[in-house]
N, C-alpha and C positions, 0 to 999 in steps of 0.2 A: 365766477359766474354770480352774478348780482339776482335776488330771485324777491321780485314785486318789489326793491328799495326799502321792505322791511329787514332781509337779512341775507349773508351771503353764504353760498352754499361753496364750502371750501375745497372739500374734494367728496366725489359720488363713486359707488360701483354698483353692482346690480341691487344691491338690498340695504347698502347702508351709508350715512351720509354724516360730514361732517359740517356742521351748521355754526355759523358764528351771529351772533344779533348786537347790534351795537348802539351805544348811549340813546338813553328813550324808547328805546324796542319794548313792547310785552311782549313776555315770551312765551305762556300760555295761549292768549286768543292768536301768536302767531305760529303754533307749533300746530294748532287747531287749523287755520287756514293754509298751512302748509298740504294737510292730511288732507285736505277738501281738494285744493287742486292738483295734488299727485296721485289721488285715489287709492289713499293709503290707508285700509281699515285695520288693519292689526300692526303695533312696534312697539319697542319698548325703546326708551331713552334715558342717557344720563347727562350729567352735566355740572360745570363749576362756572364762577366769575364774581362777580361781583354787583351790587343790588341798590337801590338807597328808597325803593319802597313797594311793599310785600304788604298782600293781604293774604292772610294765613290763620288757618282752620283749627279747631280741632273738633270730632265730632264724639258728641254725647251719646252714648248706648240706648241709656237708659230712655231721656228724649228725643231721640230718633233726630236729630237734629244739630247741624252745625255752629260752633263760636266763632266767630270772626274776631280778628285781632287786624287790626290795620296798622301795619310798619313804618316809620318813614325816618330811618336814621339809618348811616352808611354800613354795611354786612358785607363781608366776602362768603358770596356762593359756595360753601362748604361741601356742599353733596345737594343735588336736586336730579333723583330717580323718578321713573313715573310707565305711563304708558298707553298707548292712543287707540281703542275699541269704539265699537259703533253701539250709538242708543237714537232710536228711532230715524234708525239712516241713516245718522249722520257722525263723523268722527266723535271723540270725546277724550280731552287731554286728562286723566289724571294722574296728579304728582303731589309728592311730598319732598319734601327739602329741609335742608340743615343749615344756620346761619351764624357768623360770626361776628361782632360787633368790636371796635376797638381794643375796648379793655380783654378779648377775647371770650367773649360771656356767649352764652349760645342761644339761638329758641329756635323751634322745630314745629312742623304740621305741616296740613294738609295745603297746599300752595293754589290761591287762586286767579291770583295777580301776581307777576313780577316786574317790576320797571328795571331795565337796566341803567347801572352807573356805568362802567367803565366796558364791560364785554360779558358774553355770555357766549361759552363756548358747549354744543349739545353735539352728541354721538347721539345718532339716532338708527336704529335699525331694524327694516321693515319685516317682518313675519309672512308668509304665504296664508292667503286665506284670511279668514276675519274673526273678530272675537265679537260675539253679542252682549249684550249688557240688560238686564231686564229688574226691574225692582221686586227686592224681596220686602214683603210686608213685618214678616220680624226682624229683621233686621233695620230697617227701614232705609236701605240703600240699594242703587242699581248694581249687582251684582253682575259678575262673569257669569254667564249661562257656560 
């Protein structure tokens, strides 16, 4: 089953799905607009494959505030875990991920962008009910309520 020609949904049953995205897919704004039109506010997902350009996070404590690192050399998808809650209505993809580079060197965070190279293979599995998300001021992130 081909689902909007962004990606194809492999096999389904009542709460969890096997997702494939292929060369050129994001898989963040597409795992986000999956949630918007299934009416999915709570899952958790994982996933492997392979990447050739990742913008990737990591966030400061102290300044309440995100690094961005912008990727763009060949990685196999190592591990990218994550999870899909609502903030101000609407779905909200967050994920972190582990990468691999040729020489087998690694780099790791908070995943805000992924373009695929070759496949991206997501088990995604939906939760009953909904997770909220509301920002905490000390911390300075939208937290789980």
């Amino acid at each position: 089953m081909v689902y909007n020609e962004l990606m194809k949904v492999v096999l389904h049953d009542e709460s969890k799905y096997m997702i494939r995205f292929d060369r050129g897919d994001e898989v963040v704004s597409g795992l986000k607009q999956f949630a918007v039109e299934k009416g999915i506010r709570a899952a958790v997902f994982s996933g492997i494959g392979a990447t050739d350009e990742i913008l990737v996070s990591w966030f400061h404590p102290d300044e309440k505030k995100y690094h961005d690192h912008h990727l763009t050399k060949k990685f196999e998808i190592v591990n990218l875990n994550g999870n899909i809650t609502i903030l101000n209505d609407e779905p909200i993809v967050h994920a972190h991920g582990s990468f691999s580079d040729v020489e087998l060197h690694g780099r790791s965070g908070h995943v805000k962008k992924l373009i695929v190279s070759a496949t991206c293979e997501i088990f995604l599995q939906t939760i009953e009910g909904e997770i909220i998300r509301g920002f905490d001021p000390d911390s300075g992130l939208h937290l789980m309520q």
